[in-house]
SETOR-807627 format. One record per residue: residue number from 1; residue in one letter; x, y, z of N, C-alpha, C, O in turn. Coordinates in Angstrom, 2 decimals, always signed. Example, Ala and Ser with C-alpha at 12.3 -4.5 7.8 and 13.67 -1.06 7.14 Angstrom:
BEGIN
    n  res       nx       ny       nz      cax      cay      caz       cx       cy       cz       ox       oy       oz
    1    A   +13.19    -5.69    +7.80   +12.30    -4.50    +7.80   +13.20    -3.30    +7.80   +14.24    -3.32    +8.46
    2    S   +12.85    -2.25    +7.08   +13.67    -1.06    +7.14   +12.90    +0.03    +7.87   +13.41    +1.14    +8.04
This chain:
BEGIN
    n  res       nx       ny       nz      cax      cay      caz       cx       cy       cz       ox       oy       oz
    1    X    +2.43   +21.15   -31.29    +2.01   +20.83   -32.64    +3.26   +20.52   -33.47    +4.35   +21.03   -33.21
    2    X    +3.07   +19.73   -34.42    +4.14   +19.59   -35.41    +4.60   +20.46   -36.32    +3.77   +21.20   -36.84
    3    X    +5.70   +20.55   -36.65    +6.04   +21.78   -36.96    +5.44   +22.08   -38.41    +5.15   +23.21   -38.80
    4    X    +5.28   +20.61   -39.32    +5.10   +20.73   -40.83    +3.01   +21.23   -40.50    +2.30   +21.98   -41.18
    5    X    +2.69   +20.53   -39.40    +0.75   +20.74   -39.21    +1.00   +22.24   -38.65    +0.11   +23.03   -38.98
    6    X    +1.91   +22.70   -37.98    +1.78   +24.21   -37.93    +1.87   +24.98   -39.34    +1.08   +25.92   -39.26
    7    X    +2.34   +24.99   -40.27    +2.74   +25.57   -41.01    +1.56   +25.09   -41.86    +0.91   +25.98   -42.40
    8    X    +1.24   +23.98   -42.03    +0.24   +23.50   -43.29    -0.98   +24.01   -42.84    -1.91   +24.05   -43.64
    9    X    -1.20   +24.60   -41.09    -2.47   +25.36   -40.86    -2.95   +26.30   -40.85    -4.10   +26.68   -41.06
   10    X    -1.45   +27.04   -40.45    -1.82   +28.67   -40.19    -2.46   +29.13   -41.02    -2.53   +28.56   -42.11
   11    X    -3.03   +30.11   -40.83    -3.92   +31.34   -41.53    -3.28   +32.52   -40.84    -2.63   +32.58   -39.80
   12    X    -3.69   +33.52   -41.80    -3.98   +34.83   -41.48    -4.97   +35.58   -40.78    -5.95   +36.08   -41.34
   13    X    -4.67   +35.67   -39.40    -5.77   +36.02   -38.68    -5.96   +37.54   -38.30    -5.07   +38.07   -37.63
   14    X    -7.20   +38.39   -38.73    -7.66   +39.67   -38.59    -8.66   +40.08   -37.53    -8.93   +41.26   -37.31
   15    X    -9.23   +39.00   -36.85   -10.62   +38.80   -36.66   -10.22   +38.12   -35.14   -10.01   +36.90   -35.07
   16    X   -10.13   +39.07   -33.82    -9.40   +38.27   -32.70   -10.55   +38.54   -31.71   -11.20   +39.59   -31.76
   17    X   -10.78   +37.57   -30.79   -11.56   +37.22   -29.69   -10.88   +38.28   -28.63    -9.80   +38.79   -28.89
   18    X   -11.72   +38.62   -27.23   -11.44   +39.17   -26.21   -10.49   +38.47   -25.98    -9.44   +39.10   -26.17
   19    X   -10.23   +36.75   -25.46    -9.57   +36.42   -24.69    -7.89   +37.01   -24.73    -7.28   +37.46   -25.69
   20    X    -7.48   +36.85   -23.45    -6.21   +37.64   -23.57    -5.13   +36.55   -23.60    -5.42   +35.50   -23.02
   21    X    -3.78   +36.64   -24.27    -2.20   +35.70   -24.85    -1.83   +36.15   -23.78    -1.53   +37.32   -23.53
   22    X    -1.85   +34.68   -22.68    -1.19   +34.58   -21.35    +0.06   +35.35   -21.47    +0.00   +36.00   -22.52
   23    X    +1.16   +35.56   -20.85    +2.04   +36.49   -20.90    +3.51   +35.68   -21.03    +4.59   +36.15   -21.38
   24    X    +3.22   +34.38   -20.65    +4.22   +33.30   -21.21    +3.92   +32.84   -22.25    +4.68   +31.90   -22.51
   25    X    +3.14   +33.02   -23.08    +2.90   +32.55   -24.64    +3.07   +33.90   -25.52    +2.90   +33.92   -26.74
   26    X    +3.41   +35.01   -24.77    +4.00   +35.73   -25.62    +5.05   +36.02   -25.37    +5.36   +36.97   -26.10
   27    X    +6.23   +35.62   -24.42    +7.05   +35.70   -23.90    +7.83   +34.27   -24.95    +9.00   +34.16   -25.32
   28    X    +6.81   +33.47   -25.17    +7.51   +32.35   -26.01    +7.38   +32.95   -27.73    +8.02   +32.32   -28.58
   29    X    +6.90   +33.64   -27.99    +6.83   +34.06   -29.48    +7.96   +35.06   -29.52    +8.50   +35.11   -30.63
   30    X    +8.67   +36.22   -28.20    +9.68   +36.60   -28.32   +10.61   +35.96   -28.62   +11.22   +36.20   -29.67
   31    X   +11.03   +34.79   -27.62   +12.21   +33.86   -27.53   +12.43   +33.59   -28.92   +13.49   +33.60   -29.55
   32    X   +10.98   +33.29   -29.36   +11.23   +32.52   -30.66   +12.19   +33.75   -31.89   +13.20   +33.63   -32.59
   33    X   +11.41   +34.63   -31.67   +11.88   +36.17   -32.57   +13.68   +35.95   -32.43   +14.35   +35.73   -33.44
   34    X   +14.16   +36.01   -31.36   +14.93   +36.07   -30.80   +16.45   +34.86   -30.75   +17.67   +34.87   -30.58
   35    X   +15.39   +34.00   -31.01   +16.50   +32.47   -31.08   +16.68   +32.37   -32.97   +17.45   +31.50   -33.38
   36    X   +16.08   +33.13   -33.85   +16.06   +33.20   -35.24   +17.10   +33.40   -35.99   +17.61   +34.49   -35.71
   37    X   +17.84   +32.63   -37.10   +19.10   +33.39   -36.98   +18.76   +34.53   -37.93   +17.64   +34.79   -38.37
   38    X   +19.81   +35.12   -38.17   +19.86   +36.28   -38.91   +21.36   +36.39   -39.84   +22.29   +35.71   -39.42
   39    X   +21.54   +37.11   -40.89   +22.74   +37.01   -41.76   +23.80   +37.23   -40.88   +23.73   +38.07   -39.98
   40    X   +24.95   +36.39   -41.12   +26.27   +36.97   -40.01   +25.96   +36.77   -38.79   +26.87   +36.75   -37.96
   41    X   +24.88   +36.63   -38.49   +24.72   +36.09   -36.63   +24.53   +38.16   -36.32   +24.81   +38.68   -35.24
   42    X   +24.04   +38.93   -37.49   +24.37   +40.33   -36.57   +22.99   +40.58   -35.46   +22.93   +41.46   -34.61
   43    X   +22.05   +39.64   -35.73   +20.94   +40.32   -35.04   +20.36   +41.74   -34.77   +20.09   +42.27   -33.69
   44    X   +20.25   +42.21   -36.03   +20.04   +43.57   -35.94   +18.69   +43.83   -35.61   +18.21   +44.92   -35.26
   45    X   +18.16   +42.83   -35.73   +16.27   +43.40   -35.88   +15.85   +44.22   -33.89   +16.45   +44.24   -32.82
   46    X   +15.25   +44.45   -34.13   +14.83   +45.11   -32.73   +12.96   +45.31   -32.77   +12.38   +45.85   -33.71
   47    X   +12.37   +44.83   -31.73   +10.93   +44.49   -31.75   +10.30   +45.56   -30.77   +10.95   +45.90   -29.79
   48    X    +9.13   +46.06   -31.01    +8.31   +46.95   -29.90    +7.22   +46.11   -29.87    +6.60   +45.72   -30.87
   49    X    +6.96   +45.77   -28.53    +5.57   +45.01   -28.14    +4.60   +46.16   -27.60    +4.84   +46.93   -26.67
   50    X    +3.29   +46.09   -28.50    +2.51   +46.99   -28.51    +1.40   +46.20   -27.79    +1.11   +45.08   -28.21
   51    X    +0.67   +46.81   -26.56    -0.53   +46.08   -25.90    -1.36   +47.34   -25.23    -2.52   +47.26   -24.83
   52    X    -1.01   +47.84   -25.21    -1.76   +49.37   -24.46    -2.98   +49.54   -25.68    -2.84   +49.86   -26.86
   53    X    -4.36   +49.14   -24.80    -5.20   +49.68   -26.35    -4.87   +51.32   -26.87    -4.64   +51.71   -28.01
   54    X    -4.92   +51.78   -26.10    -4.36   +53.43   -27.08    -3.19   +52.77   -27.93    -3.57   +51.88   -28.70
   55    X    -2.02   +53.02   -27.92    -1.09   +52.36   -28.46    -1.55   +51.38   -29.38    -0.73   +51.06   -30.24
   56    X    -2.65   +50.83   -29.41    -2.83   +49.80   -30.68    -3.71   +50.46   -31.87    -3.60   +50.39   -33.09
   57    X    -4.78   +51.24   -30.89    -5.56   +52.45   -32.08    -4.58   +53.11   -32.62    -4.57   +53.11   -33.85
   58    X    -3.22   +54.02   -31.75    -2.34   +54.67   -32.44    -1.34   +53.93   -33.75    -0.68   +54.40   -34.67
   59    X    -1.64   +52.61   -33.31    -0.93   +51.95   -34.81    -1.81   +52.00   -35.84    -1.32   +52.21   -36.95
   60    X    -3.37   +51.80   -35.74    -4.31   +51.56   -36.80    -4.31   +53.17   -37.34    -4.30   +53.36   -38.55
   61    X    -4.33   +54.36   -36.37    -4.36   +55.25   -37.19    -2.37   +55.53   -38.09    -2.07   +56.01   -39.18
   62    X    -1.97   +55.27   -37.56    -0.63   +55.21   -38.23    -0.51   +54.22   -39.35    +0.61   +54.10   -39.86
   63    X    -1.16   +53.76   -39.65    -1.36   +52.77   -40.65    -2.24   +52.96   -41.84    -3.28   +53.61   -41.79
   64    X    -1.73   +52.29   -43.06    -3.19   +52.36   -44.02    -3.58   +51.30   -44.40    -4.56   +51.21   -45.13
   65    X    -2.97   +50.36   -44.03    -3.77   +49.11   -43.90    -3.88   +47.99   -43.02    -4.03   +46.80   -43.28
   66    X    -3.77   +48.61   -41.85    -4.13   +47.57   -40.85    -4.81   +48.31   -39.49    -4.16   +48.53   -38.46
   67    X    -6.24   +48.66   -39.66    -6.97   +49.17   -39.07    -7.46   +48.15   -38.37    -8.02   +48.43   -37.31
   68    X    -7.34   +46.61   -38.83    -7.44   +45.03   -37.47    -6.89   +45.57   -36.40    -7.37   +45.40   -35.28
   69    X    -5.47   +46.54   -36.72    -4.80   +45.95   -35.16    -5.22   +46.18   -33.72    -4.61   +45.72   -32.75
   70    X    -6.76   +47.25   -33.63    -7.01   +47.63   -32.88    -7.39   +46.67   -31.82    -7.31   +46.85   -30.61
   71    X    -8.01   +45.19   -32.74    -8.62   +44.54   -31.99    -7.71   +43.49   -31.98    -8.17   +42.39   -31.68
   72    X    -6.30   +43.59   -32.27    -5.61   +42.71   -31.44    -5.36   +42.48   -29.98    -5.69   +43.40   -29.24
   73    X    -4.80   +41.37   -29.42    -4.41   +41.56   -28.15    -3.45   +41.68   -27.89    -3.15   +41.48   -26.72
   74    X    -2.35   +42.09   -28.94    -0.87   +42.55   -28.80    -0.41   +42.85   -29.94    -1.23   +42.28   -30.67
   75    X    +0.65   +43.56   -30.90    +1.19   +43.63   -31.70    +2.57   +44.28   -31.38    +2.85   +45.18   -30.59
   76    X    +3.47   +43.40   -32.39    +4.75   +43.78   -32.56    +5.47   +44.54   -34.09    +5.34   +44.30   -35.29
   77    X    +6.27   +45.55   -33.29    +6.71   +45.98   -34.73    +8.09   +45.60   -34.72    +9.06   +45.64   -33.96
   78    X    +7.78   +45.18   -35.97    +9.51   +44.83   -36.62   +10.48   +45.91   -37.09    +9.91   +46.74   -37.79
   79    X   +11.54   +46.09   -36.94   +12.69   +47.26   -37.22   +13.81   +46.51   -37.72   +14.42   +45.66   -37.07
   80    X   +13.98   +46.73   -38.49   +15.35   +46.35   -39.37   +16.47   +47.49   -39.53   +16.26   +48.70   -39.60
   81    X   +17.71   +46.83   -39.57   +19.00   +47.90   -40.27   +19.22   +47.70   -41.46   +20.06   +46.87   -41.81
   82    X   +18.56   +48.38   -42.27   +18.96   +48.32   -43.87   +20.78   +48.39   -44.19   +21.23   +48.29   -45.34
   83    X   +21.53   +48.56   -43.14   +22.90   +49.09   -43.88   +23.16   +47.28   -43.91   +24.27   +47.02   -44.38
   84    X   +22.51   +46.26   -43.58   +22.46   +45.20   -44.11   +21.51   +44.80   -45.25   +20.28   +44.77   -45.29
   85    X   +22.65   +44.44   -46.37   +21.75   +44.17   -47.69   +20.56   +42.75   -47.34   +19.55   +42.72   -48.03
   86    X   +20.70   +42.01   -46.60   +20.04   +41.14   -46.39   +18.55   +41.49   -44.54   +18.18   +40.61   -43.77
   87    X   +18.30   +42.42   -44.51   +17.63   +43.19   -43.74   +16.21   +42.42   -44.05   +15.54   +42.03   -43.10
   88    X   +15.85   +42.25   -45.14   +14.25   +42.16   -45.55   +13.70   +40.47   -45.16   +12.67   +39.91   -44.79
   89    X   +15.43   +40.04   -45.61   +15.12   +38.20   -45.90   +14.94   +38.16   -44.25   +13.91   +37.67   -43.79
   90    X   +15.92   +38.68   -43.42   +15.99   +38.52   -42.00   +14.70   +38.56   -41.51   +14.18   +37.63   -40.88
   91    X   +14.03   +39.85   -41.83   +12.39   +40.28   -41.00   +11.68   +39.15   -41.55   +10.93   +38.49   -40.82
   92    X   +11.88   +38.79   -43.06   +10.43   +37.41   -42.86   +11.24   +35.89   -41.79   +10.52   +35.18   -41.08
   93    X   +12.14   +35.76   -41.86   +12.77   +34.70   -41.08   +12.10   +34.95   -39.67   +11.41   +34.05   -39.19
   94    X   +12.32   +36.34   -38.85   +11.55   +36.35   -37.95    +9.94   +36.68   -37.95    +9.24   +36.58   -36.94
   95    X    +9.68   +36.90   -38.69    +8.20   +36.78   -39.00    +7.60   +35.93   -38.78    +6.72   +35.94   -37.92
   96    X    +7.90   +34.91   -39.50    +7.57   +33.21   -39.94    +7.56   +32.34   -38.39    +6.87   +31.39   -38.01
   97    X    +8.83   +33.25   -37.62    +9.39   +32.36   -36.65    +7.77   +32.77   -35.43    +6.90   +32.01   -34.99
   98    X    +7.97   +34.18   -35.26    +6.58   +34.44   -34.03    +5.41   +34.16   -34.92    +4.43   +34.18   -34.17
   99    X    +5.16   +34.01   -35.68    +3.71   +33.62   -36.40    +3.88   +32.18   -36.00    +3.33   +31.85   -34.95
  100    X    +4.40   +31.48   -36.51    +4.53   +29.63   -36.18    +4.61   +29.34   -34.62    +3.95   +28.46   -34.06
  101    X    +5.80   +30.43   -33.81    +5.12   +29.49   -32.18    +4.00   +30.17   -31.60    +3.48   +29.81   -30.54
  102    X    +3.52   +31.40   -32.49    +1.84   +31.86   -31.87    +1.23   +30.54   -32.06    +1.07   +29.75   -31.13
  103    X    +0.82   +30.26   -33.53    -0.05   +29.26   -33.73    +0.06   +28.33   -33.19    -1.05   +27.94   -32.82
  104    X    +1.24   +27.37   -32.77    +1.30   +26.81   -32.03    +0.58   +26.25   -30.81    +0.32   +25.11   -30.44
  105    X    +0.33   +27.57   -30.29    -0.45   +27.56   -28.83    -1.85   +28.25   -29.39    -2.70   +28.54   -28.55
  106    X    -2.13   +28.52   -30.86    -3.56   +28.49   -31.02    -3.84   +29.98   -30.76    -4.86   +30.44   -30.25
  107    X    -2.41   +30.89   -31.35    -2.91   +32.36   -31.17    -2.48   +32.51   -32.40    -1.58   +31.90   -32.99
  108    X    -3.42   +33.68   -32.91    -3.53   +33.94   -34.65    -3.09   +35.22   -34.86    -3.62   +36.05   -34.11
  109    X    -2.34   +35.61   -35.58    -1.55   +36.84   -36.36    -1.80   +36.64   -38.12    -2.00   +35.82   -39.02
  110    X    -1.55   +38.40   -37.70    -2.11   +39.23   -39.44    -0.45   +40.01   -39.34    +0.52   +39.82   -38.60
  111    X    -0.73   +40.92   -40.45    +0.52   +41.47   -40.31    +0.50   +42.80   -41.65    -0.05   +42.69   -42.74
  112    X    +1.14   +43.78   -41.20    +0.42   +44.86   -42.46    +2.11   +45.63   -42.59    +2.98   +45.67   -41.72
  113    X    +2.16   +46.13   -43.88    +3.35   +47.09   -43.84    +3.15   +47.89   -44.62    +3.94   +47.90   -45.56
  114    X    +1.93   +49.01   -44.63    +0.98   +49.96   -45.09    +1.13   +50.96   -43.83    +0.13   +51.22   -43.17
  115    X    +2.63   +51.62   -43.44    +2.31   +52.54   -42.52    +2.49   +54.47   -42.82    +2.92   +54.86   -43.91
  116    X    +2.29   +54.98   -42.25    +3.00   +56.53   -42.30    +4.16   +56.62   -41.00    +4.08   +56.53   -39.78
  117    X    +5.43   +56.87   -42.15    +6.71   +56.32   -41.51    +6.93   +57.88   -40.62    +7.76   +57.81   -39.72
  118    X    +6.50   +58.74   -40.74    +6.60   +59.77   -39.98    +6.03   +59.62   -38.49    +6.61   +59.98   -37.46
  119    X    +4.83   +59.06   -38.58    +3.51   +59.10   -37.18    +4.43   +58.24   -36.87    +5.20   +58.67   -36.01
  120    X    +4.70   +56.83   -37.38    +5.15   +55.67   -36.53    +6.97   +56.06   -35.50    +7.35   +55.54   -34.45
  121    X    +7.60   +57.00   -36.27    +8.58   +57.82   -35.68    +8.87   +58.04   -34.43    +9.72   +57.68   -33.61
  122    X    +7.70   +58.91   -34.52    +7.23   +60.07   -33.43    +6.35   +59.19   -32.13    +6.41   +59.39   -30.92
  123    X    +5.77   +58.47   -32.68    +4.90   +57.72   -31.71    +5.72   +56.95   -31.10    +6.02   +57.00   -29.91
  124    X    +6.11   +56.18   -31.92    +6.84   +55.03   -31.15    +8.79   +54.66   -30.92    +9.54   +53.71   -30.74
  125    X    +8.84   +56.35   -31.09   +10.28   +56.63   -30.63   +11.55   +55.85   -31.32   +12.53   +55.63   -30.62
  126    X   +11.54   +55.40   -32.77   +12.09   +55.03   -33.93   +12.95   +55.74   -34.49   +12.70   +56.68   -35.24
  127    X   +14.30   +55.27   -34.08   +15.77   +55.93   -34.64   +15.81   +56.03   -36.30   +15.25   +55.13   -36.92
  128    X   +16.25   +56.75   -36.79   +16.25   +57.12   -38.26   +17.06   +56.19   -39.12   +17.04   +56.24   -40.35
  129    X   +17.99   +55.07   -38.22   +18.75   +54.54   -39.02   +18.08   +53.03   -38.90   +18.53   +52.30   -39.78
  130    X   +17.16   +52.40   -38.06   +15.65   +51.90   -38.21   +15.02   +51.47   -39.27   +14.11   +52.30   -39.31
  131    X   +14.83   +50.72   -40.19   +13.78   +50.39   -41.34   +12.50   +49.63   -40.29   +12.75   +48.75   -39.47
  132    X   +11.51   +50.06   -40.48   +10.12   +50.34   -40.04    +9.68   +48.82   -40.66    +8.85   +48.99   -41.55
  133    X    +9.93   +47.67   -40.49    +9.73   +47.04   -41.70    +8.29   +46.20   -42.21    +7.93   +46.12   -43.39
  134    X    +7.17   +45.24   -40.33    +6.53   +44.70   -40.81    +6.12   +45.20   -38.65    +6.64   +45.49   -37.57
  135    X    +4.57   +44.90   -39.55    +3.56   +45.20   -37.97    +2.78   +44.19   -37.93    +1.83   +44.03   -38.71
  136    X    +3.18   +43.22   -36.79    +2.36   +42.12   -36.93    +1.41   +41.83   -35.60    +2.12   +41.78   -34.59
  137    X    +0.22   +41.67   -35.36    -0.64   +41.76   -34.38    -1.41   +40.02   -33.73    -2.03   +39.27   -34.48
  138    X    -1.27   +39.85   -32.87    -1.66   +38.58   -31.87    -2.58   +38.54   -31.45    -3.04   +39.57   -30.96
  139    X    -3.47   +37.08   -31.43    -4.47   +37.47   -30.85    -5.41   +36.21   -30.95    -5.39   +35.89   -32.14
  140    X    -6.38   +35.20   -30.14    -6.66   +34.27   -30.26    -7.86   +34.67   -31.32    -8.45   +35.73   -31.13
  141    X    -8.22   +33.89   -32.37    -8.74   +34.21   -33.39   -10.15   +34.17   -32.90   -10.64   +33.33   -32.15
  142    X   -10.83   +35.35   -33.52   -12.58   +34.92   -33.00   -13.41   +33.88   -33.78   -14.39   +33.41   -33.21
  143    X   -13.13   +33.50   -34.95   -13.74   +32.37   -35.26   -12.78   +31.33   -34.62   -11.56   +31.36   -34.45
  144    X   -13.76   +30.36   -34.31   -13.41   +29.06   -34.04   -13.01   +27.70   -35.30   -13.24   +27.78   -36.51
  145    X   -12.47   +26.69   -34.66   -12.04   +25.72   -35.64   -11.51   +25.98   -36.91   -11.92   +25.40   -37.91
  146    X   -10.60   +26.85   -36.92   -10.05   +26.91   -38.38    -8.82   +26.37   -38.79    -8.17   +26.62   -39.80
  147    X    -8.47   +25.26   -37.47    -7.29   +24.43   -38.15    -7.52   +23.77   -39.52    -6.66   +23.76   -40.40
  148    X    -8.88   +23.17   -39.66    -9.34   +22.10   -40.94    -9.99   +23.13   -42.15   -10.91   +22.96   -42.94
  149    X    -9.19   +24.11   -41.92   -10.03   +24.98   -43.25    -8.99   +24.76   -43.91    -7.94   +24.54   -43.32
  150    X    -9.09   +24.77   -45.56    -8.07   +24.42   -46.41    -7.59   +26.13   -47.44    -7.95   +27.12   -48.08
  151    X    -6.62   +25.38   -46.91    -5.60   +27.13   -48.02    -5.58   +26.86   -49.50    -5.26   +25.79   -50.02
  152    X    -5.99   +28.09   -50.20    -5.82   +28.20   -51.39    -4.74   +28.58   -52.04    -4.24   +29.65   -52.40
  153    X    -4.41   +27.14   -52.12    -2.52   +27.87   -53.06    -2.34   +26.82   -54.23    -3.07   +25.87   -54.51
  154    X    -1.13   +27.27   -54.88    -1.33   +26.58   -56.27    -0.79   +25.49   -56.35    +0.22   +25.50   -55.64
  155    X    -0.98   +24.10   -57.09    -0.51   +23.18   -56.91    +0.96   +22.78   -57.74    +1.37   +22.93   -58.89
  156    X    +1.73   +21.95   -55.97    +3.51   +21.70   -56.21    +3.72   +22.01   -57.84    +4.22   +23.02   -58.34
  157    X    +3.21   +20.90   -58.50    +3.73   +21.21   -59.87    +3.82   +22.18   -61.27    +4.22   +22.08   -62.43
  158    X    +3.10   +23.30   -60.30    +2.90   +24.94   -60.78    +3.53   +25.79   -60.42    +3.38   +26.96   -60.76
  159    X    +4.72   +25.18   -59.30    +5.58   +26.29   -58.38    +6.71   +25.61   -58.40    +7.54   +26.39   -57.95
  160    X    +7.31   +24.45   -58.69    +8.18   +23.74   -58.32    +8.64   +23.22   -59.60    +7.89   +22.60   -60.35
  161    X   +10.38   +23.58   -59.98   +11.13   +23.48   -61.39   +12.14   +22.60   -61.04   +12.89   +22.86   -60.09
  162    X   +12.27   +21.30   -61.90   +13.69   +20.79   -61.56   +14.80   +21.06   -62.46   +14.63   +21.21   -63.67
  163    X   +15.84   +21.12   -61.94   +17.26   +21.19   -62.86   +17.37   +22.71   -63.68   +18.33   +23.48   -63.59
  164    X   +15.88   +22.96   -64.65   +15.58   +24.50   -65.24   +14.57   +25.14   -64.78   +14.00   +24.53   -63.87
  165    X   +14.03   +26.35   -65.13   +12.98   +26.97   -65.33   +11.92   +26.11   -66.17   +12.30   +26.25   -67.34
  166    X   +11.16   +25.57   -66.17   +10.59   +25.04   -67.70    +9.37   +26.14   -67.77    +8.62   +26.17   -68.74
């Protein structure tokens, strides 16, 4: 897909079908995580691929707002090093990056950062110097055809300033 029709399509997907994300199409949403740059080239982020259904209920109950992820067919958590001031911009850079080559291949991600930073710790074996930052879940979407659904956002000339603020 093109990269500008990927981006002008995606959605936010909560709502995922049985079928299962071959293991090279999630192997390509790593790469992608992975080939992202990051401030300074430090690559600090570090990812847990979550697919064990226990392990995915244990995120929904570790969570307070993403009780979807149960019925994902994979989710990843994002970890950041805050002792970089630029930690947050990094996690959406890779965010953006495995959300765009999911869709790509027509697999749909949600993403929640509503957790209890204690459970997620303990569960999922998270060093203290770690920022917990974004939980994002995969999964071929159970509704069908929603490339041609149209996004509600505000129009260019309501978001977009030249030269000032006006």
């Amino acid at each position: 897909m093109d990269t500008f029709d990927c981006i002008a399509t995606k959605l936010d997907i909560r709502e995922y079908s049985k079928q299962k994300v071959p293991i090279e199409i999630r192997e390509k949403i790593l790469e992608a995580a992975r080939l992202t740059g990051t401030g300074l080239n430090t690559q600090h982020w570090r990812f847990i691929v979550v697919e064990d259904k226990h392990n995915l209920n244990k995120l929904a109950e570790d969570s307070t707002s993403g009780k979807w992820v149960t019925e994902a067919n994979f989710a990843i958590i994002v970890l950041t090093n805050p002792k970089y001031n630029y930690h947050m911009i990094d996690a959406g850079r890779v965010l953006q990056s495995m959300q765009l080559a999911a869709w790509n291949f027509g697999v749909g991600s949600g993403l929640f950062t509503g957790i209890r930073e204690q459970n997620f710790r303990k569960d999922y074996n998270i060093p203290e110097q770690m920022n917990i930052t974004v939980v994002v879940g995969f999964g071929y979407p159970a509704k069908k055809n929603l490339t041609g659904k149209r996004k509600n956002r505000l129009p260019i000339n309501e978001l977009v300033h030249y030269e000032i603020y006006r």
